[in-house]
N, CA and C atoms as an extended XYZ file, in Angstrom:
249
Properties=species:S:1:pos:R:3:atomname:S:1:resname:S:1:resid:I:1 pbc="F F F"
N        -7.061       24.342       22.316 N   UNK     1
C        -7.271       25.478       21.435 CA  UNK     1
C        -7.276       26.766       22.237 C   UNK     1
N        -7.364       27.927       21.404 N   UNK     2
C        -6.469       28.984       22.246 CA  UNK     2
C        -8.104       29.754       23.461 C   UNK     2
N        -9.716       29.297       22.761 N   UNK     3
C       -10.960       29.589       23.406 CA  UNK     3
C       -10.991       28.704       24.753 C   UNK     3
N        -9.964       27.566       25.003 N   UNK     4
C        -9.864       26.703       26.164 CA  UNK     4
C        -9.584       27.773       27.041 C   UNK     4
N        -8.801       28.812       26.772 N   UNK     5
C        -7.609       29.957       28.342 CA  UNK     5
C        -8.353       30.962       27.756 C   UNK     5
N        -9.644       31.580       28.792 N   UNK     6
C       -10.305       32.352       28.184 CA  UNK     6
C       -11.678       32.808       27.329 C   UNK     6
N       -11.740       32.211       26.509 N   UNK     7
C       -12.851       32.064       25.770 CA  UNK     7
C       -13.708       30.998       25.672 C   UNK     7
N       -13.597       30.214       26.955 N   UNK     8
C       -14.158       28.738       26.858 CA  UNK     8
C       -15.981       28.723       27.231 C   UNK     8
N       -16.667       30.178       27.807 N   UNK     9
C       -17.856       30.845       27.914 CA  UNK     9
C       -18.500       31.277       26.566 C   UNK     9
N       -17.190       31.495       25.898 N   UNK    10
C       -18.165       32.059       24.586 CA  UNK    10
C       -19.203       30.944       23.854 C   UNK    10
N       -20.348       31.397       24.139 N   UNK    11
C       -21.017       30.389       22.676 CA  UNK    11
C       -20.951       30.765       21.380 C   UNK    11
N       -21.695       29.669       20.712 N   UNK    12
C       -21.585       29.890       18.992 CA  UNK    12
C       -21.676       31.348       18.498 C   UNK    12
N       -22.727       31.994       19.278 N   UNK    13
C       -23.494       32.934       18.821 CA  UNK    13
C       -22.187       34.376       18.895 C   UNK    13
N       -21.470       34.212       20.527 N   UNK    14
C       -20.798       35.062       20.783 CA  UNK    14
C       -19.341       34.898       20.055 C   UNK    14
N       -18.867       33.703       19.846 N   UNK    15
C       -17.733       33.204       18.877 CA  UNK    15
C       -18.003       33.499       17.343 C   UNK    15
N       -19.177       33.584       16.693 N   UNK    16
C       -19.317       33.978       15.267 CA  UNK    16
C       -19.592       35.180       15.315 C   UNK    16
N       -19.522       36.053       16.508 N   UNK    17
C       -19.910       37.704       16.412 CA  UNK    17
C       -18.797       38.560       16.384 C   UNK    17
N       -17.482       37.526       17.355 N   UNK    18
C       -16.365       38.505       17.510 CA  UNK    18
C       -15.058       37.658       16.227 C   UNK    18
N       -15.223       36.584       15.861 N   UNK    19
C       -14.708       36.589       14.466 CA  UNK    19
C       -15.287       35.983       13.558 C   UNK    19
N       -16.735       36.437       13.634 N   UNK    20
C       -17.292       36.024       12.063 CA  UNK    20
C       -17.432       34.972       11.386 C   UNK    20
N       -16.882       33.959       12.085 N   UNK    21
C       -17.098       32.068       11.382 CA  UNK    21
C       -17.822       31.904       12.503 C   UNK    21
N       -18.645       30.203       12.438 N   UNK    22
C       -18.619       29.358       13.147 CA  UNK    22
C       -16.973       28.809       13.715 C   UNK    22
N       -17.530       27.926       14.838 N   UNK    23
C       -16.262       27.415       15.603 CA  UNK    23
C       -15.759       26.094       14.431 C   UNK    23
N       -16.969       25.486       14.144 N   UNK    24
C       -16.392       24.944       12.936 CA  UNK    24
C       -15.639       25.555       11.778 C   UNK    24
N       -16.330       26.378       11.204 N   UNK    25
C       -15.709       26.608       10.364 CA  UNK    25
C       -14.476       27.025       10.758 C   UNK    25
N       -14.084       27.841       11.812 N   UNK    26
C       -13.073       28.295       11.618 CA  UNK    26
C       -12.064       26.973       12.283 C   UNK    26
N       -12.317       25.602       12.649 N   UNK    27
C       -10.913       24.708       12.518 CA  UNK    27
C       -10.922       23.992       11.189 C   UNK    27
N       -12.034       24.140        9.910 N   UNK    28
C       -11.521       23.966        8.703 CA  UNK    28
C       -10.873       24.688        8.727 C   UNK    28
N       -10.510       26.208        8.228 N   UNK    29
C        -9.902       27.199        7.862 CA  UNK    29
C        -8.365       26.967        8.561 C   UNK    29
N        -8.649       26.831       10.153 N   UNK    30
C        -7.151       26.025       10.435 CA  UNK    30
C        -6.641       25.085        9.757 C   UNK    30
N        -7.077       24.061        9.909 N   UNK    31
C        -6.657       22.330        9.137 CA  UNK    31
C        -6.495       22.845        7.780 C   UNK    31
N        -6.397       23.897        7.100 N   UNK    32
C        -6.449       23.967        5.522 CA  UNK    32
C        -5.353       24.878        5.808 C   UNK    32
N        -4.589       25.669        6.840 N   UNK    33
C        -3.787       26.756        6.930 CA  UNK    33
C        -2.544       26.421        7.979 C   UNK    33
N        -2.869       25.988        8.518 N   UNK    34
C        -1.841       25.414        9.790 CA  UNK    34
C        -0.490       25.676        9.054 C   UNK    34
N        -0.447       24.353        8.520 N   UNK    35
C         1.019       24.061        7.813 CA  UNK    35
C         2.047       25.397        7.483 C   UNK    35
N         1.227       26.063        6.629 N   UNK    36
C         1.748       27.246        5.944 CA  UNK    36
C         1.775       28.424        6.828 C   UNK    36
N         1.504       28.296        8.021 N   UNK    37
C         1.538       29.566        8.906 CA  UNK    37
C         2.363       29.129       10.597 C   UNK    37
N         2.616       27.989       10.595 N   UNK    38
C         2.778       27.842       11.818 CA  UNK    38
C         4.947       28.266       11.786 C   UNK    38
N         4.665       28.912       12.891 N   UNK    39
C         5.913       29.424       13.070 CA  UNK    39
C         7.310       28.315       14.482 C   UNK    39
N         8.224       28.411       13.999 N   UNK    40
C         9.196       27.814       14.834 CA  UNK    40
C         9.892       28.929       15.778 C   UNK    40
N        10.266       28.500       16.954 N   UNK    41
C        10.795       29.518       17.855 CA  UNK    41
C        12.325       29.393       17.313 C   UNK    41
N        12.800       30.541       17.849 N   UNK    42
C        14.263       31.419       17.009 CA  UNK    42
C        15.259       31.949       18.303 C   UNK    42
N        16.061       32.350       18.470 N   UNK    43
C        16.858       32.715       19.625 CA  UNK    43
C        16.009       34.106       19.794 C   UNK    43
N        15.802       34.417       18.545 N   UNK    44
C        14.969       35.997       19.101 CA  UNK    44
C        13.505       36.058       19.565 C   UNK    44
N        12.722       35.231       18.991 N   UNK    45
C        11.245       34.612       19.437 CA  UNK    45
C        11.205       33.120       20.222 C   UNK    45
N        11.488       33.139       21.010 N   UNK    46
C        11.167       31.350       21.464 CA  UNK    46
C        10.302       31.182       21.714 C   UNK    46
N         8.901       31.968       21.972 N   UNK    47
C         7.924       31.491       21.910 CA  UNK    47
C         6.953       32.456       20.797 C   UNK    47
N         6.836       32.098       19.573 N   UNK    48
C         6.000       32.549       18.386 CA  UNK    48
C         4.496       32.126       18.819 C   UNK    48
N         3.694       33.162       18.289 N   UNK    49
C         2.478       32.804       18.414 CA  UNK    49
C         1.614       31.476       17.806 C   UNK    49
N         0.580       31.374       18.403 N   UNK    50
C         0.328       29.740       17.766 CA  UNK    50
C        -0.649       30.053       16.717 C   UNK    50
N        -0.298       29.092       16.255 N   UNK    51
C        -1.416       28.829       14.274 CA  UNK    51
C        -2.640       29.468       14.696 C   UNK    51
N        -4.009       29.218       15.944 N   UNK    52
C        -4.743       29.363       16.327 CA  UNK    52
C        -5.129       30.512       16.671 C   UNK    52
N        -4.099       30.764       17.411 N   UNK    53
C        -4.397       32.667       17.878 CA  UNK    53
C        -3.998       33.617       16.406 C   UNK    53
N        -2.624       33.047       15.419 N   UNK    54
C        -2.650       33.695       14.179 CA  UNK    54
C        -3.988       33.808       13.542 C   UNK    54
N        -4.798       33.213       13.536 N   UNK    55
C        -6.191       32.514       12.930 CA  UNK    55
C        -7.419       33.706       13.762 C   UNK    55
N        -7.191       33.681       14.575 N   UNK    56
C        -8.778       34.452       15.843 CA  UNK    56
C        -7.567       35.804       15.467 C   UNK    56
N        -6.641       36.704       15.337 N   UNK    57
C        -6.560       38.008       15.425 CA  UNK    57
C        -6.521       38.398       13.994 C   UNK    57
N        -6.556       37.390       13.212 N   UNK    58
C        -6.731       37.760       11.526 CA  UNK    58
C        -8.205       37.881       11.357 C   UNK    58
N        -8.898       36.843       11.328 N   UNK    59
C       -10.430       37.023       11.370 CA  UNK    59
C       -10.791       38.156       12.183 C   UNK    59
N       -10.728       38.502       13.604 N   UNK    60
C       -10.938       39.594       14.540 CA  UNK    60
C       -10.911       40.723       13.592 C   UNK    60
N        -9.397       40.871       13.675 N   UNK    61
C        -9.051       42.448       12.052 CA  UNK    61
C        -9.718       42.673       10.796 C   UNK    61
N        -9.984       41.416       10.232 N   UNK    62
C       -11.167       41.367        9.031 CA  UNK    62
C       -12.129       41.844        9.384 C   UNK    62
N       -12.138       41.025       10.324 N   UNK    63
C       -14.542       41.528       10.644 CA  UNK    63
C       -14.420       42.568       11.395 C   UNK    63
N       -13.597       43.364       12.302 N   UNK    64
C       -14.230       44.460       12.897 CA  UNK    64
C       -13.049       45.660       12.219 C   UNK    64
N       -12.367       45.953       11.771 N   UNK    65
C       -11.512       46.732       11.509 CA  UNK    65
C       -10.285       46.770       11.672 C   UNK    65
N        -9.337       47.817       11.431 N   UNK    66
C        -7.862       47.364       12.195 CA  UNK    66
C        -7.729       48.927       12.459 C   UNK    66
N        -7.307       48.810       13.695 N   UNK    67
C        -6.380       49.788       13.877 CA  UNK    67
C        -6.113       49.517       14.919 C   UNK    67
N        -4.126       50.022       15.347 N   UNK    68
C        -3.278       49.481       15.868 CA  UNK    68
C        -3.404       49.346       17.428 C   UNK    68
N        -4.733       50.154       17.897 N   UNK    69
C        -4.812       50.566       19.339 CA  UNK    69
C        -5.643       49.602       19.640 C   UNK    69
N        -6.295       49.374       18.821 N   UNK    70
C        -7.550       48.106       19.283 CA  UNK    70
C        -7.229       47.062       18.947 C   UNK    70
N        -6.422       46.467       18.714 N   UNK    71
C        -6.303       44.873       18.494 CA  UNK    71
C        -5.335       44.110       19.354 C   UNK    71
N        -5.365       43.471       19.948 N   UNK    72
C        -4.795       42.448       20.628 CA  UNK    72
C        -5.488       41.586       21.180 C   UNK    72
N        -4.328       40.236       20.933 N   UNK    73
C        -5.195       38.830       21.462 CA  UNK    73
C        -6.245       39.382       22.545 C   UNK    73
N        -5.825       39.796       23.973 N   UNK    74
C        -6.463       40.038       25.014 CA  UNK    74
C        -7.935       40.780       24.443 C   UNK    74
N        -7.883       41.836       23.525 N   UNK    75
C        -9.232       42.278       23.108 CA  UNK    75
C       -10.040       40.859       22.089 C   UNK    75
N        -9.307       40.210       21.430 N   UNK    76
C       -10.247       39.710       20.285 CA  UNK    76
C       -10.859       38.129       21.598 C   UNK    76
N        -9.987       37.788       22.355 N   UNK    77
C       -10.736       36.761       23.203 CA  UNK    77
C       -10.980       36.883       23.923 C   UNK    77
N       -11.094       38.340       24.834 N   UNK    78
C       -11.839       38.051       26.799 CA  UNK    78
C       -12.944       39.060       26.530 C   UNK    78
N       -12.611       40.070       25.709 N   UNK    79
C       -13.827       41.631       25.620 CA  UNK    79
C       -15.055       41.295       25.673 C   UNK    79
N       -16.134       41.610       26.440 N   UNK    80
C       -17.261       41.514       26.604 CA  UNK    80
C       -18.144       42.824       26.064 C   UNK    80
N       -16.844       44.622       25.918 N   UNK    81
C       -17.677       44.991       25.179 CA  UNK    81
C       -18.898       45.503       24.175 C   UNK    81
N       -18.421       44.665       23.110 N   UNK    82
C       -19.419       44.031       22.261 CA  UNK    82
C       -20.552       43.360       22.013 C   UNK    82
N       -21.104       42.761       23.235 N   UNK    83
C       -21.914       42.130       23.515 CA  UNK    83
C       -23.673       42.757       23.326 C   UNK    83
């Protein structure tokens, strides 16, 4: 999972602060979404982002806001920040 490279320090407490589920909950929310979101690589993308990280920068954008300067994988899984 994508908290293995990175986010493998976070506990519950710090994982439900920076996207708002439990770690459980959020691999229901996968296992119920996967299918319908997971992308195939293309001559123009060969490597598409994975179901998982689609999943942690959607929740991330929900719970803290969006705007275009602050969001990226690298902010929603290493930032300490917030803490």
């Amino acid at each position: 999972m994508w908290w293995t490279n990175g986010c493998s320090d976070w506990s519950e407490k710090e994982f439900k602060k920076r996207l708002r589920v439990s770690k459980d909950t959020f691999e229901i929310i996968l296992g119920k979404i996967e299918e319908f979101i997971v992308k195939t690589p293309t001559n123009l993308n060969q490597n598409p982002i994975e179901t998982d990280r689609q999943l942690a920068l959607t929740l991330y954008r929900l719970g803290h806001g969006w705007r275009p300067s602050k969001i990226s994988y690298q902010k929603a899984c290493t930032s300490r920040e917030d803490e």
